[in-house]
C-alpha positions as CSV (number, residue, x, y, z in Angstrom):
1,X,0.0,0.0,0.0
2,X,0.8,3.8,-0.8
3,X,0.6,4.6,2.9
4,X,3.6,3.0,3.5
5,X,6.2,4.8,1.4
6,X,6.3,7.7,3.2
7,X,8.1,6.2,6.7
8,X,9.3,8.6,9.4
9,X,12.3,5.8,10.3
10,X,14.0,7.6,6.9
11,X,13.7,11.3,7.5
12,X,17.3,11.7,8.9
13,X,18.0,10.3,5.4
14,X,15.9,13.2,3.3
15,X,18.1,15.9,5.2
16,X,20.9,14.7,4.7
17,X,20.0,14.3,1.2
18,X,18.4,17.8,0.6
19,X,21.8,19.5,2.1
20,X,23.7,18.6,-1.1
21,X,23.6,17.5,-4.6
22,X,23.3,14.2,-5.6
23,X,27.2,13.2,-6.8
24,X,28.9,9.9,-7.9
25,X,29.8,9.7,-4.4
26,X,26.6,10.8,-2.6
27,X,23.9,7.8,-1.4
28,X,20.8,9.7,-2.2
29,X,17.3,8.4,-3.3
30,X,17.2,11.2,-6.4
31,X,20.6,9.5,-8.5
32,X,18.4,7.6,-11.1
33,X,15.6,9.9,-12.6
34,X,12.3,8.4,-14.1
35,X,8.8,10.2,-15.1
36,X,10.3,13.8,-15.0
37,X,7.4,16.9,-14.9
38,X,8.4,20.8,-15.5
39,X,7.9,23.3,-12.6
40,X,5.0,25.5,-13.8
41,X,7.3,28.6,-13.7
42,X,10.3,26.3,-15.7
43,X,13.1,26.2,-13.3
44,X,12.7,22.5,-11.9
45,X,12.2,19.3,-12.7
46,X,9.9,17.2,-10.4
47,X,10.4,12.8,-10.8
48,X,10.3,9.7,-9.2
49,X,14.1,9.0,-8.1
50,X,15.7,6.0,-6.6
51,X,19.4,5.6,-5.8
52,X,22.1,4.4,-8.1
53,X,23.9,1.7,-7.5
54,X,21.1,-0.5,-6.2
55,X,21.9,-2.5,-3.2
56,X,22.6,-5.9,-3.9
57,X,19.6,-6.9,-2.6
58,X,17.4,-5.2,-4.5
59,X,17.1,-8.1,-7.2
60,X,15.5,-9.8,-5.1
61,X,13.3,-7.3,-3.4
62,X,13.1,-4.0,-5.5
63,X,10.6,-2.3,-3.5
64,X,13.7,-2.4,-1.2
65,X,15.8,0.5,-2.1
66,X,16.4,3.9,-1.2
67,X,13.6,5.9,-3.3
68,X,11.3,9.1,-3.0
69,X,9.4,12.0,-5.1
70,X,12.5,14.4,-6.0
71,X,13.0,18.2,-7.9
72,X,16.0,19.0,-9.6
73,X,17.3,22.6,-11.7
74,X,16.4,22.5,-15.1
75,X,20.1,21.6,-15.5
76,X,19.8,18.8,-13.1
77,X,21.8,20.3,-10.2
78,X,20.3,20.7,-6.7
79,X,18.8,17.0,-6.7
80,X,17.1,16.7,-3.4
81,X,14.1,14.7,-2.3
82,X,10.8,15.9,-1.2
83,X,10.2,16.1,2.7
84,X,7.6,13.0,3.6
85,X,8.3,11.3,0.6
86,X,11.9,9.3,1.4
87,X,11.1,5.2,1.5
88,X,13.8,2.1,1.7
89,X,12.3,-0.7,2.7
90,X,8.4,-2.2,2.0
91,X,7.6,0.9,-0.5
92,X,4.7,0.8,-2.9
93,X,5.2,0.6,-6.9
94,X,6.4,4.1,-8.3
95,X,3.9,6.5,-9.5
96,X,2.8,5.6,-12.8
97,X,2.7,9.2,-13.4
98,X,3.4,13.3,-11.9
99,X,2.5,15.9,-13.3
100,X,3.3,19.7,-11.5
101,X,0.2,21.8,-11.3
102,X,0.2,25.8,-11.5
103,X,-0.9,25.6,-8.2
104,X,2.6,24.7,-6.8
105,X,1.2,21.3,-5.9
106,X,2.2,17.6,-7.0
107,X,-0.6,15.6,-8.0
108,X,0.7,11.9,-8.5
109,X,-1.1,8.1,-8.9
110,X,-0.3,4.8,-7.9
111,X,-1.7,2.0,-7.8
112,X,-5.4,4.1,-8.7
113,X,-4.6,6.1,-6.1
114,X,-4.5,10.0,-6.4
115,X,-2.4,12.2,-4.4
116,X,-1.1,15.3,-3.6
117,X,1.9,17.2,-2.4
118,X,2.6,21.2,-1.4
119,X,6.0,21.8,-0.5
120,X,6.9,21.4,2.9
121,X,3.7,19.2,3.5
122,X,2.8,15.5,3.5
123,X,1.4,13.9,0.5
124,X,-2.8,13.6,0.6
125,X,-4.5,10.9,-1.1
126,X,-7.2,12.8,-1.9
127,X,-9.5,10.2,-4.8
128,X,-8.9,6.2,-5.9
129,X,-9.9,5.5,-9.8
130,X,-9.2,2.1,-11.3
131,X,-6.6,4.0,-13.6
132,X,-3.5,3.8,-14.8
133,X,-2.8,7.5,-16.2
134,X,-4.6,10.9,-16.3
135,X,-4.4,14.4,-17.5
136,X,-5.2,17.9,-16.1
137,X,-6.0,20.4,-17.8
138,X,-3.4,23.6,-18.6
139,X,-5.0,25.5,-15.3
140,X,-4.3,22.6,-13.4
141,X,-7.8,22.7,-11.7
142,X,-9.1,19.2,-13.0
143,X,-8.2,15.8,-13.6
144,X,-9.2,13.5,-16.2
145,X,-8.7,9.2,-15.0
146,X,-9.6,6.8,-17.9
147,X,-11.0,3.2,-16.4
148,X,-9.2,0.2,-16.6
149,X,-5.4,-1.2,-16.4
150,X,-3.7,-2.3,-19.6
151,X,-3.8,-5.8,-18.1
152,X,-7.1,-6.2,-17.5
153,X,-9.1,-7.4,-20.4
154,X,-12.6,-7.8,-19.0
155,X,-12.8,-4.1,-16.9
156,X,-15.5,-1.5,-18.6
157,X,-16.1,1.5,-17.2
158,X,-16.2,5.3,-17.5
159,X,-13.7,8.2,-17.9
160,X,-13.8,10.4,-14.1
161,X,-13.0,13.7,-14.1
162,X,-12.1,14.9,-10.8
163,X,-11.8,18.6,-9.0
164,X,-8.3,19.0,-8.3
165,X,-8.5,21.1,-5.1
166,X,-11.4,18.9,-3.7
167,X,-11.3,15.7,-5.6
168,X,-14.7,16.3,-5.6
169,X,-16.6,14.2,-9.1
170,X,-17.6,16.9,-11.4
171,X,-18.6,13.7,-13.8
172,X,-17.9,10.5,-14.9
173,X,-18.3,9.7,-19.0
174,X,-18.5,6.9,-21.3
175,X,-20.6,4.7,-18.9
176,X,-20.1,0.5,-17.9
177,X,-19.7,-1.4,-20.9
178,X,-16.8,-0.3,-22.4
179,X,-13.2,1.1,-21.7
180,X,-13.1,4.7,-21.6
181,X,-9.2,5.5,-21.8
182,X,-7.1,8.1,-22.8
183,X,-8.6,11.0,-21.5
184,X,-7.3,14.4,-22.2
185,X,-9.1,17.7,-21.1
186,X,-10.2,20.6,-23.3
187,X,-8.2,23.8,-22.4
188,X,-11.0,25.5,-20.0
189,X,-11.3,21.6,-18.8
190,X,-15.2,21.9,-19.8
191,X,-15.0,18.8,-21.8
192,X,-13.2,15.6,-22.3
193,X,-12.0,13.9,-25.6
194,X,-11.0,9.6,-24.9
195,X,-10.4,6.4,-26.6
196,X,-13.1,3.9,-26.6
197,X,-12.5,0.1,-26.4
198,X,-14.2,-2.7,-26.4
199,X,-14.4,-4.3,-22.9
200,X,-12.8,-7.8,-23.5
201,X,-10.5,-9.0,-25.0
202,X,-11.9,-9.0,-28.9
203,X,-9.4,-6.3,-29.8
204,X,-12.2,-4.0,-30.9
205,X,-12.1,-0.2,-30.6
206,X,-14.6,2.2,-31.1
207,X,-12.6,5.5,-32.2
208,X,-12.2,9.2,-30.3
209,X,-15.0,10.1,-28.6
210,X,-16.1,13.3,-26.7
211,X,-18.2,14.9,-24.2
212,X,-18.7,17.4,-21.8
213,X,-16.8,17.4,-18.4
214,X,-20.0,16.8,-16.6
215,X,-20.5,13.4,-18.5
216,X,-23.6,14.6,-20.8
217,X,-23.1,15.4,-25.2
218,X,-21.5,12.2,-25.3
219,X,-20.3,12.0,-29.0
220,X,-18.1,10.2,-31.5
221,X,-15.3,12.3,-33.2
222,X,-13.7,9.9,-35.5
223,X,-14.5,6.1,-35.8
224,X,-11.1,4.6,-35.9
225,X,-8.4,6.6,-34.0
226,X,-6.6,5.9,-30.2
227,X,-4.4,8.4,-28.2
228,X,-6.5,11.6,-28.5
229,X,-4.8,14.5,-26.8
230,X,-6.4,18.2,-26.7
231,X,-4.2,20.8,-27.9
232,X,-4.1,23.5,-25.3
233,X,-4.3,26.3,-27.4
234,X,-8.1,27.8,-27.1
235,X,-10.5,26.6,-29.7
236,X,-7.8,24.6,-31.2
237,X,-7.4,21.0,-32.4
238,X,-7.1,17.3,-31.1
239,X,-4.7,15.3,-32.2
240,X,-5.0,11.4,-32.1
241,X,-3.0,8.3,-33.4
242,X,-4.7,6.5,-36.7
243,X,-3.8,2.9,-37.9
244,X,-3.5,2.8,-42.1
245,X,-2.0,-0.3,-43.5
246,X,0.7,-0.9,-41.9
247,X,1.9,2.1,-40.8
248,X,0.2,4.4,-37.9
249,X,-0.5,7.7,-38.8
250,X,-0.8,11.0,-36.7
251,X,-4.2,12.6,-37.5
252,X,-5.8,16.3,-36.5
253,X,-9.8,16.6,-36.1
254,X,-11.5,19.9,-34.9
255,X,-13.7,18.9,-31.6
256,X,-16.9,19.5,-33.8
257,X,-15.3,16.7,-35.6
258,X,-14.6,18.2,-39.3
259,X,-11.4,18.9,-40.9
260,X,-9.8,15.8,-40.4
261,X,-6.3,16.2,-41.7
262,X,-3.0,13.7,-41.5
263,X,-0.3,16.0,-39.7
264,X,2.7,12.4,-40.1
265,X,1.8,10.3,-42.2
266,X,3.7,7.5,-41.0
267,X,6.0,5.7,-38.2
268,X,4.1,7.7,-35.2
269,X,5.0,5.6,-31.9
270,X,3.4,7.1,-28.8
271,X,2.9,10.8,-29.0
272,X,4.0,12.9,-25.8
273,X,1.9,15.6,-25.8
274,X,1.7,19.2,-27.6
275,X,3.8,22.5,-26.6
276,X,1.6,24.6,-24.3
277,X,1.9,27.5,-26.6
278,X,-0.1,24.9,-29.2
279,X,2.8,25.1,-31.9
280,X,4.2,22.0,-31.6
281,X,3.5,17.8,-31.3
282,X,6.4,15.6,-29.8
283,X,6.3,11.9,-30.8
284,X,8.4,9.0,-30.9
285,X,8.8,6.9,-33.9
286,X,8.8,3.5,-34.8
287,X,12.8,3.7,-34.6
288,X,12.8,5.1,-31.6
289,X,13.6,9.1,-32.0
290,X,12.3,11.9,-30.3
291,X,10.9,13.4,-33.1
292,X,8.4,17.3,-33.0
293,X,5.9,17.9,-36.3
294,X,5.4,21.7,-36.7
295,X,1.2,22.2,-36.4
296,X,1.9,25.2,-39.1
297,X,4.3,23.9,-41.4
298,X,4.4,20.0,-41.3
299,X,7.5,20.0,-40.7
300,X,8.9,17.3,-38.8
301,X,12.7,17.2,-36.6
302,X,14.3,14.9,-35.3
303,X,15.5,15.7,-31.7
304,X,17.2,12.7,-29.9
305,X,17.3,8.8,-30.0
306,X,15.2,7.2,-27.6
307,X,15.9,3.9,-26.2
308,X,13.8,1.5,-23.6
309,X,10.7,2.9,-22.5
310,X,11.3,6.5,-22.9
311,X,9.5,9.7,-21.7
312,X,9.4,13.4,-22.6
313,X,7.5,16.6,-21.2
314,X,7.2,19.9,-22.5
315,X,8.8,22.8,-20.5
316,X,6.1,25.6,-19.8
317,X,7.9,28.0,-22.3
318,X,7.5,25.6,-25.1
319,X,11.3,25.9,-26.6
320,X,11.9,22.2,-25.7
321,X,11.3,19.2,-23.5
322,X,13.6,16.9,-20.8
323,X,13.5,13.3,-22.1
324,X,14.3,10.1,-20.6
325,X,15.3,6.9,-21.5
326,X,17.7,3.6,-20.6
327,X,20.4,3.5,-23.4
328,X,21.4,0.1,-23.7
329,X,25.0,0.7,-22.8
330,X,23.6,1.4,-19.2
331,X,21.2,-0.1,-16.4
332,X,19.9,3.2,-15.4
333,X,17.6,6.2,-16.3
334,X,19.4,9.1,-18.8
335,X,17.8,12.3,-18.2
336,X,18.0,15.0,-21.6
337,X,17.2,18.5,-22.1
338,X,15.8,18.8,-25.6
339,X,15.7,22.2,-27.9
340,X,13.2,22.2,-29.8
341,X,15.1,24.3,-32.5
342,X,17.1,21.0,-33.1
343,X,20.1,22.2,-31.2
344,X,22.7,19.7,-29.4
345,X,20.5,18.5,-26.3
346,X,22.4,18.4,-23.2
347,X,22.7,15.7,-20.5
348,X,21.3,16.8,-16.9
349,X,21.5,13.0,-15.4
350,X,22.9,10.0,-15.5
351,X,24.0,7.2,-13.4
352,X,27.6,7.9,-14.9
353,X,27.7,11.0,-13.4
């Protein structure tokens, strides 16, 4: 359980930590960076961090090593943990995912748990959804959950979309009898765009669906499509993944559901999310590169090579992102910060260093 990460036994060990950066030399639970998040003013990093090297033990029992919720500089200096959040032994599963709200707060899930941090405080569960990711909106006032786990074949159920401040329901869309996934949240976090599945395990899908937060309008945008994300821009588009042949395609679609137009035509991975200034889509491709397509021109640039299950997030100013990956020459988490101009991206953490 969640409850038990945050042990007071390992407090002595988030001071120490949080009185110097992390170094080659340095025991600290914020070494080895995974599922990094942008301060909303752009001057820290926010992630899940563990310590590098493992003990020896840890093969054996992973929840067993020195972890906790961390920030960092942009440039990766200053790694310290958060207060509360410093676990070694018996800890939960990492967050599946952080995001950093404009409020100051971290919002985080595990295990369909939601919860929150302010600095200084203790983290608050403050909702449970059977969900393995979510989205807020640019305001950071709500949250969107999809239903379901990627492993479970036989769950059906709707999209929630939660009051951040309260975790209060403000609706829940889609209904029972099929998986509602996906979410992402219009800009004013009025309405909700998702991927609808079919609840076993037929393989079916039912295309990009919308509605409005409150769970009523419920209607279908495009009938084959998966990944829909809402550009943040006001009025603007939504972008969503598109099987043709054999390739998978990177589609537009205005939320009244006209204007459908192919933005990549081909080799489109998993998509990361748009630049908050609406300019911009960063995607990974088939072969593994961080790649951004230009919303105006088409252009698409190649930013980085990716390796084993990768991650990127815009910073709030839009002129790039901090990726992460494993390379294969290492065990651990690589940590990037990405121009999106296409200019050399610089290294802000690895377990080398």
């Amino acid at each position: 359980m969640l409850r038990r990460v945050f042990v007071a036994s390992v407090v002595v060990l988030a001071f120490v930590a949080a009185t110097s950066s992390a170094s080659s030399t340095t025991i600290s639970p914020c070494r080895q960076v995974s599922n990094p998040t942008w301060s909303p003013d752009g001057t820290q990093i926010a992630y899940y961090g563990t310590r590098w090297p493992p003990p020896a033990k840890a093969h054996r029992t992973p929840n067993d090593i020195l972890q906790a919720l961390c920030t960092a500089n942009a440039d990766g200096t200053n790694a310290q943990p958060l207060r509360y959040t410093v676990c070694s032994e018996k800890c939960s599963d990492p967050p599946y995912q952080i995001d950093w709200v404009r409020s100051g707060k971290l919002v985080y899930l595990v295990d369909g748990d939601f919860y929150g941090i302010a600095p200084g405080q203790k983290p608050k569960r403050f909702a449970t959804v059977n969900t393995s990711s979510f989205a807020t909106d640019p305001a950071g006032d709500r949250l969107a959950g999809g239903f379901g786990f990627p492993s479970c074949l036989t769950c059906g159920g709707p999209v929630t979309v939660l009051d951040v401040p309260s975790g209060h329901v403000v609706g829940k869309v889609g209904g029972k009898k099929f998986d509602n996934i996906y979410p992402s949240l219009s800009p004013d976090g009025g309405q909700v765009v998702f991927e609808r599945d079919a609840s076993d395990d037929s393989g079916r899908t039912f295309g990009i669906w919308t509605a409005k937060a409150s769970g009523k309008g419920l209607r279908r945008l495009a009938r084959k499509g998966f990944q829909p994300l809402w550009s943040p821009a006001a009025g603007g588009k939504i972008a969503f993944r598109a099987d043709v042949g054999n390739t998978t395609m990177l589609r537009l679609v205005s939320p009244n559901g006209r204007g459908v137009r192919t933005l990549a035509p081909s080799g489109v991975a998993d998509v990361f999310g748009w630049s908050p200034d609406g300019k911009y889509i960063a995607y990974e491709t088939g072969s593994g590169r961080l790649t951004v397509v230009d919303l105006a021109t088409g252009k698409v640039r190649s930013l980085l090579k990716l390796a084993y299950a990768p991650t990127a997030a815009w910073s709030p100013d839009s002129s790039g992102l901090v990726a992460n990956s494993v390379p294969k020459s290492q065990r651990c988490w690589s940590t990037w910060r990405v121009p999106v101009d296409g200019s050399k991206p610089t290294l802000i953490s690895s377990c080398t260093r």
